[in-house]
N, C-alpha and C positions, 0 to 999 in steps of 0.2 A: 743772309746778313748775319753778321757775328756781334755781337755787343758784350764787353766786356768791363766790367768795372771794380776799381781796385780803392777801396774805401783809407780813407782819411792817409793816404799822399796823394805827392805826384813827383815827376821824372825828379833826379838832381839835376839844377841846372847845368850848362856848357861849362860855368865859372866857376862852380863847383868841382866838378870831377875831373877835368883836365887839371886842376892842378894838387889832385888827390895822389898820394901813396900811390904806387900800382896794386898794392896788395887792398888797400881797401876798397883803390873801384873793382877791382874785380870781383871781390865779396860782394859788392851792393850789384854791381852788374849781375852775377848768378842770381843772387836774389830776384831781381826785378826779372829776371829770363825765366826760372822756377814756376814765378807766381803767376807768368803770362801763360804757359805751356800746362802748369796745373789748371785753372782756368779754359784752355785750349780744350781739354782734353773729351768734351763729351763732343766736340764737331767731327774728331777723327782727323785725319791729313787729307786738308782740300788742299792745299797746294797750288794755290792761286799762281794761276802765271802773270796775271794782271789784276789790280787790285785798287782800290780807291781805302785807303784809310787814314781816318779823323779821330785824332786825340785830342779830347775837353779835358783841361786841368780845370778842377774847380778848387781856389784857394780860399783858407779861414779870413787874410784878410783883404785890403782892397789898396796894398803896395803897388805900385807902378813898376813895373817888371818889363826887362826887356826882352822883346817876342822872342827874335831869333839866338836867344840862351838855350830854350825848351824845347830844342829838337828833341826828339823824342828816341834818341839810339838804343838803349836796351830795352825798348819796348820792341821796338822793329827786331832785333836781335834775338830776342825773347820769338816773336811770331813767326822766324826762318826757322828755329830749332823746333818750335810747335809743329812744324810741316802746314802752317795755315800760309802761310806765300811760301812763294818758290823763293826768290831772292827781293831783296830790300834795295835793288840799283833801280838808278830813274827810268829803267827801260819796264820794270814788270810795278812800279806801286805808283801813286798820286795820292801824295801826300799834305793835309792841314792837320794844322791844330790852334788850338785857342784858349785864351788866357782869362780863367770863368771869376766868381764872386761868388763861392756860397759858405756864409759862415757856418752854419748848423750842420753841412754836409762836405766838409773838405773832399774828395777824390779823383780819382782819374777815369775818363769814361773813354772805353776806345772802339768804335768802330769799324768792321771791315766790308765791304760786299765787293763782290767779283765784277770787273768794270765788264762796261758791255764793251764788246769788240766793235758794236758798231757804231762808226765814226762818222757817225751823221747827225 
């Protein structure tokens, strides 16, 4: 299992960055790929062919947020270029994430482990 956490943010929302410059989501996307791959870096390349992972946003405050803004894309983006999953399509990852409350500790927590193959 991998746990990762990336202190006082979390992702930009969908509403955000789709209607960003291309020049600046690209900047904030390397950024966020960077800090996942930096991060990444003492697991080595597992290379998940199938994967189970969970991003906790934990926000300062307690806005009413809508879920499916916070898909998580340059985090998953960020963990194909780490070589921690093979690819980010619905065939190799199972994907949640969740929309936290902590004001004293705003950040991103991300989880990965290697799904079990057996489908029982």
């Amino acid at each position: 299992m991998i746990r990762i956490e990336i202190a006082g943010k979390q992702h930009p929302s969908l509403n955000k960055w789709t209607r960003w410059h291309w020049g600046k989501k690209s900047k904030i996307k390397k950024e966020w790929e960077e800090e996942i791959m930096w991060k990444c870096k003492k697991y080595g390349d597992l290379n998940y062919t199938d994967a189970t992972i969970e991003v906790n946003y934990y926000f300062p405050d307690r806005r009413v947020r809508d879920f499916d803004n916070y898909v998580p894309k340059f985090i998953l983006d960020g963990l194909v270029k780490a070589n921690i999953i093979e690819d980010d399509n619905d065939n190799n990852i199972f994907l949640n994430w969740k929309l936290l409350y902590d004001k004293e500790n705003p950040r991103t927590v991300i989880t990965i482990k290697e799904a079990n193959n057996d489908n029982s």
